[in-house]
C-alpha positions in Angstrom: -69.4 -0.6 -6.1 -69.1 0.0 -2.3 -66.7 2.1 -0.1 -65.6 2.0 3.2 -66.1 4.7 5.6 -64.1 7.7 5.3 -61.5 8.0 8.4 -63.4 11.4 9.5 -66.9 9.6 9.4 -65.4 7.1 11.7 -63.8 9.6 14.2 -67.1 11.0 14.0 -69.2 7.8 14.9 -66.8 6.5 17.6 -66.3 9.6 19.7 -69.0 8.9 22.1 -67.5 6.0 23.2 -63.7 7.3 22.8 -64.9 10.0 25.5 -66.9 7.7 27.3 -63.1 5.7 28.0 -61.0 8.2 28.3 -63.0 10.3 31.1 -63.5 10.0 34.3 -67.2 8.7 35.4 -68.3 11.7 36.5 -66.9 14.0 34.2 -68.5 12.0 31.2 -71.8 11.7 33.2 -71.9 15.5 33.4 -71.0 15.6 30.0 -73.9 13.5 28.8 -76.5 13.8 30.7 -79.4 16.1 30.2 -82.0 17.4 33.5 -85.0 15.3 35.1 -85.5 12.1 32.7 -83.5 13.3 30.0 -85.8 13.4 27.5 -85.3 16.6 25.6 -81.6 16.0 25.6 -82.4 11.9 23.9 -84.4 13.6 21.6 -82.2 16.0 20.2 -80.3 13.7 17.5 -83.6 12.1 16.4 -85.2 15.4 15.6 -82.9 16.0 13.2 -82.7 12.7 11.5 -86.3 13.1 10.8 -86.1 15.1 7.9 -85.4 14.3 4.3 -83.9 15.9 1.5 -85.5 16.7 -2.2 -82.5 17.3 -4.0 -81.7 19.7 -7.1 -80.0 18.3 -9.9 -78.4 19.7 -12.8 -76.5 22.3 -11.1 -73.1 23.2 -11.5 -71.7 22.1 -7.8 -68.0 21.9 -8.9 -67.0 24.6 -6.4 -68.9 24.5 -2.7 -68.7 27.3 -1.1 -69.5 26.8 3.3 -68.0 30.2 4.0 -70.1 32.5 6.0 -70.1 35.3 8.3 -71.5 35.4 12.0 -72.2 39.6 13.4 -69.6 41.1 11.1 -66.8 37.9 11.3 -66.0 35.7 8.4 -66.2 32.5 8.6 -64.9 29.3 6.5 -67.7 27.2 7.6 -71.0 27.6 9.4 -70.2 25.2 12.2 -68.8 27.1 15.2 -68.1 26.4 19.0 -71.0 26.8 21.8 -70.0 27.7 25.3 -69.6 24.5 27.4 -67.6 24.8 31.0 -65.3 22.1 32.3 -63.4 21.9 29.0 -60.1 21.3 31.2 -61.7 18.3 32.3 -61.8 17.0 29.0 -58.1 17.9 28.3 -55.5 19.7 30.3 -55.2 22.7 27.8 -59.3 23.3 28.1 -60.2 26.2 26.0 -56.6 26.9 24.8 -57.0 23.5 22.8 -60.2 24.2 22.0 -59.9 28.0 20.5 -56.2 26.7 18.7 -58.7 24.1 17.0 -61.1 26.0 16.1 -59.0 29.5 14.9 -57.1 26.7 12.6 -60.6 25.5 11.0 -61.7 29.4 10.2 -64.4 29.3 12.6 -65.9 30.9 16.0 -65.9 30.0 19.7 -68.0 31.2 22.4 -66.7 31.1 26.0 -68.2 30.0 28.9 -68.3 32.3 31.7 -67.2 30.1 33.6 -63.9 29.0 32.0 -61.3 27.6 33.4 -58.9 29.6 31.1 -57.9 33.2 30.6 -59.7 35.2 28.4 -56.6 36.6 27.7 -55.5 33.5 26.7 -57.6 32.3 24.9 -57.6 35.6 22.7 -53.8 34.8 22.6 -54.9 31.6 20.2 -56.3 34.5 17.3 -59.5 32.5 17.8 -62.6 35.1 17.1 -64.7 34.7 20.6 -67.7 35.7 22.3 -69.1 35.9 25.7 -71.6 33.7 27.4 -72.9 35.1 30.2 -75.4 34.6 33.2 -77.1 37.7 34.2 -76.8 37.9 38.5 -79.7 39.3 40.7 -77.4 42.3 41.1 -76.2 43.4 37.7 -73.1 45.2 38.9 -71.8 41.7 39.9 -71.3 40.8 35.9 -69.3 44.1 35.2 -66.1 42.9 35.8 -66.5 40.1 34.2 -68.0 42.1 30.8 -64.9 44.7 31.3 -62.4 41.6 31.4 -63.9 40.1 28.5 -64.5 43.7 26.4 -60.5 44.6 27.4 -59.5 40.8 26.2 -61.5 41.4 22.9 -64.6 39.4 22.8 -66.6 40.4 19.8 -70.1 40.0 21.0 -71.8 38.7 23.8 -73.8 36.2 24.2 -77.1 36.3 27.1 -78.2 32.8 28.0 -81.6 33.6 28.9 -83.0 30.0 29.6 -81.7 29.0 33.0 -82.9 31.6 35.9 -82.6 28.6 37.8 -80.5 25.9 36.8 -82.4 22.7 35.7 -82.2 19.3 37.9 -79.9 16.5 37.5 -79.8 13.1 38.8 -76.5 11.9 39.7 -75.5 8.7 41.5 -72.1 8.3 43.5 -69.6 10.9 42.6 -69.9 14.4 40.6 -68.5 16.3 38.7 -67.7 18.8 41.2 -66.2 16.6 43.9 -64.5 15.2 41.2 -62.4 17.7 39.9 -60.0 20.6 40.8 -62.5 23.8 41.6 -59.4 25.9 40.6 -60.2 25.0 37.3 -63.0 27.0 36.8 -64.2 30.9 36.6 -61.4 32.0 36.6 -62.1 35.6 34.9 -64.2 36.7 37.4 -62.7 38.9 40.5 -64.4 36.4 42.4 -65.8 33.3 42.5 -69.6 34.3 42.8 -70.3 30.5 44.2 -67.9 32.5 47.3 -69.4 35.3 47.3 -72.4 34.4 50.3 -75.0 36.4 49.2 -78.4 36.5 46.6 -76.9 39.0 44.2 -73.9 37.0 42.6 -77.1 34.1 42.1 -78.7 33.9 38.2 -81.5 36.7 38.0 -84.7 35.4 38.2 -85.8 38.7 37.1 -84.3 38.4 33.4 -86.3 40.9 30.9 -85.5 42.1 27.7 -84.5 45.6 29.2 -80.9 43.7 29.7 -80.2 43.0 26.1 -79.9 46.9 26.1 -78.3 46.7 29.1 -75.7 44.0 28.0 -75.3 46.1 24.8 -75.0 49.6 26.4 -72.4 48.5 29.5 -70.2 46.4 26.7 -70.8 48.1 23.2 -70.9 45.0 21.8 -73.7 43.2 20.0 -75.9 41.3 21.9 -76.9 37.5 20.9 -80.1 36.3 23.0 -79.6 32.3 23.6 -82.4 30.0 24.8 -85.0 31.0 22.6 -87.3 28.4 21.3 -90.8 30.7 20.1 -91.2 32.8 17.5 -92.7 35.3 19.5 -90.0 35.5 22.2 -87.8 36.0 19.5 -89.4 38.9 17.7 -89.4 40.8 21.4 -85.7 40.4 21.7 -85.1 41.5 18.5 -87.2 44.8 19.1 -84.9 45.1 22.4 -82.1 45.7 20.3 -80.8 41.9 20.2 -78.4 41.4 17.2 -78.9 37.3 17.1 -81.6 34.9 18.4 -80.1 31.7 19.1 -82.7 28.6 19.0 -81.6 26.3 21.6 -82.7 24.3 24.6 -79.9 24.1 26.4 -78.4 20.4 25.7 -81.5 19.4 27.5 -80.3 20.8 30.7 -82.7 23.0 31.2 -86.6 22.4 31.1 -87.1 18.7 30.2 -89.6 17.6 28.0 -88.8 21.1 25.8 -89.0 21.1 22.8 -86.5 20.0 20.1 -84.6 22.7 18.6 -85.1 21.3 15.0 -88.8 21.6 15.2 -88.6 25.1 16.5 -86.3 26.5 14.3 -88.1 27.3 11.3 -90.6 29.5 12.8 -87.9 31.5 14.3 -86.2 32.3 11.1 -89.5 32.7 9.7 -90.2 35.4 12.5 -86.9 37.8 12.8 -84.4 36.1 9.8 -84.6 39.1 7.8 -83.7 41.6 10.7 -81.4 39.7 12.7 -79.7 36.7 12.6 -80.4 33.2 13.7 -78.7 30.2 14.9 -79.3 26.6 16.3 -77.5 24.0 17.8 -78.9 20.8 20.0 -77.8 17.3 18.4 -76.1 18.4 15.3 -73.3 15.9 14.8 -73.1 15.2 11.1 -73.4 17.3 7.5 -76.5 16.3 6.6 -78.1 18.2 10.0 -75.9 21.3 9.4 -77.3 21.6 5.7 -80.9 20.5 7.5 -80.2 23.7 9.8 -79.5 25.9 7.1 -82.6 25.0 4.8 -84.5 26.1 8.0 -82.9 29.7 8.0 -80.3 29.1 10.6 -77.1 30.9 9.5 -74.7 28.5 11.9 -74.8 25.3 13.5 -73.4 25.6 17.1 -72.1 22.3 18.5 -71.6 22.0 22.3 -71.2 18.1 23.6 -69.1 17.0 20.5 -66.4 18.9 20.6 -65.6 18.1 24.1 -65.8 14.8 22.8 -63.5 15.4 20.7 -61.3 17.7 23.0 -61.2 14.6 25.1 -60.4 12.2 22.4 -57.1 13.9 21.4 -56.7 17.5 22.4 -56.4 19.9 19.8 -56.0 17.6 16.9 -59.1 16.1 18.0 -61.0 19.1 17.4 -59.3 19.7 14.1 -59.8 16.4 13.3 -63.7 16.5 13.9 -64.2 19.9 12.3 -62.3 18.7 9.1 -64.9 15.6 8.9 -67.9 17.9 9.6 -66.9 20.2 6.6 -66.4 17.2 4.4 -69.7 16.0 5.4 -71.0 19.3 4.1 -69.3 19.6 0.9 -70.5 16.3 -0.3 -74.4 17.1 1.3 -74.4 20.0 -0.3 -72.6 18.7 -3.5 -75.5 16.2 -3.7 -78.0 18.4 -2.8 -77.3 20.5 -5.8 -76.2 23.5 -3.2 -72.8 25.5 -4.2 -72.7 27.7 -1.1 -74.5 28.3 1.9 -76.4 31.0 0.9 -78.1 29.4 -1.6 -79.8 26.4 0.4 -83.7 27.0 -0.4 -86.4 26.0 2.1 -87.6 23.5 0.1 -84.7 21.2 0.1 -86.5 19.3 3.2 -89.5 18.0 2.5 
């Protein structure tokens, strides 16, 4: 006998298209699109609906357990909150929405840099946040932005290292930036380094593993290492003192044609899992590629485009809405799976 779709699975499966109404052109074109031809950023989705499952049976799955615990923070469920900017494009409230959601689900949010909200703020929410930062040519130019963020309580931080330039995009007509209110944005720094008229506030080009100790040293924090895609780029930035390696490719913004983080994940869990630990996003948007994700040694599943789908959909209660569907998702794939906690998803689950 048949069922119909579950409200959440519907939310889920329409919030493309709810965003794609509800925003302006070019905020949803930013949104969406991915650099050059758009390739890696197409592929994302796909790569994970690739695999398939061998399930256990006979297992006693009467309780599910999806709690888990990200440097030191416990968490109710393994999904958490990648940095994305422009989140007050999406919604007035931006990353106040965003962290309310997402403190209310038991889960984790990192923050963009270049916010358009107060870290203090945000903090405010009792969300547990991180850092995402860009690294400048002159590394003083980050330290009031690390001090901000260290005296507003960020609880690690987190080194994008893929983008010492930033990747092309093709836009017709109107962006994003012409588009919306520049007040909007970085906001935590002392000043706007886009103001600043000189080379050092740009990304570093020289980026080297010497400023995960850096990063960690200056802020005391643990430092995650995002952008990582080989297994031998993360084994040097775990010997640099890294704390996490986080297997991503940027949405596809960044080098086109790179690979898919689904495909790459494995080998990186394979190569530093046991001393430090890993996490993936890149077109996870349903259960069944979170429990994918952690088969393949991931210990989270960020998502970056879909909750500012969601965020855009309906706010807060958008987020809480999509977050309560992606854990249901999970319960039921791991329920079937013949998986009772997260912990305890083996390898050979995927075929």
């Amino acid at each position: 006998m048949g069922s119909s779709p579950r409200p959440g699975d519907r939310f889920l499966d329409t919030l493309l298209d709810t965003a794609r109404a509800r925003l302006p052109e070019p905020v949803f074109r930013y949104y969406v699109q991915g650099s050059r031809d758009g390739v890696s950023a197409i592929e994302a989705v796909a790569a994970w609906d690739r695999f398939r499952f061998l399930p256990r049976v006979l297992r006693d799955v009467t309780t599910v357990d999806t709690t888990t615990s990200l440097l030191g923070t416990p968490l109710a469920t393994p999904y958490a909150v990648a940095p994305t900017t422009q989140q007050r494009a999406a919604h007035p409230e931006g990353e106040i929405a965003m962290a309310a959601a997402v403190a209310a689900a038991g889960s984790l949010m990192v923050v963009s840099s270049n916010a358009g909200s107060r870290f203090e703020d945000i903090a405010a929410t009792g969300v547990p946040w991180w850092l995402q930062v860009y690294v400048t040519t002159e590394r003083a130019r980050c330290l009031f932005l690390l001090e901000h963020a260290v005296a507003a309580g960020a609880r690690a931080v987190v080194l994008t290292a893929d983008t010492p330039v930033v990747g092309t995009k093709y836009d017709e007509g109107e962006t994003i930036w012409e588009a919306t209110d520049p007040g909007l944005l970085r906001v935590n720094f002392e000043a706007d380094p886009n103001e600043l008229g000189d080379a050092g506030a740009a990304k570093a080009t020289d980026l080297s593993v010497d400023d995960i100790d850096w990063l960690a040293t200056t802020t005391g924090l643990p430092v995650v290492v995002k952008g990582v895609l080989r297994s031998d780029e993360a084994r040097r930035c775990v010997r640099a003192g890294a704390s996490a390696v986080w297997v991503s490719n940027h949405g596809g913004r960044q080098l086109d044609y790179a690979a898919a983080t689904a495909h790459c994940l494995e080998d990186v869990a394979a190569a530093v899992g046991d001393t430090a630990e890993v996490y993936v996003d890149g077109g996870i948007r349903c259960g069944r590629h979170a429990l994918a994700a952690l088969a393949l040694g991931a210990r989270a599943a960020f998502l970056g485009r879909l909750p500012l789908y969601a965020l855009a959909a309906d706010g807060r209660d958008g987020v809480a809405v999509m977050f309560e569907a992606l854990d249901e998702q999970l319960v039921e794939a791991m329920r079937l799976a013949g998986c009772p906690s997260t912990g305890s998803v083996p390898r050979d689950l995927l075929m």
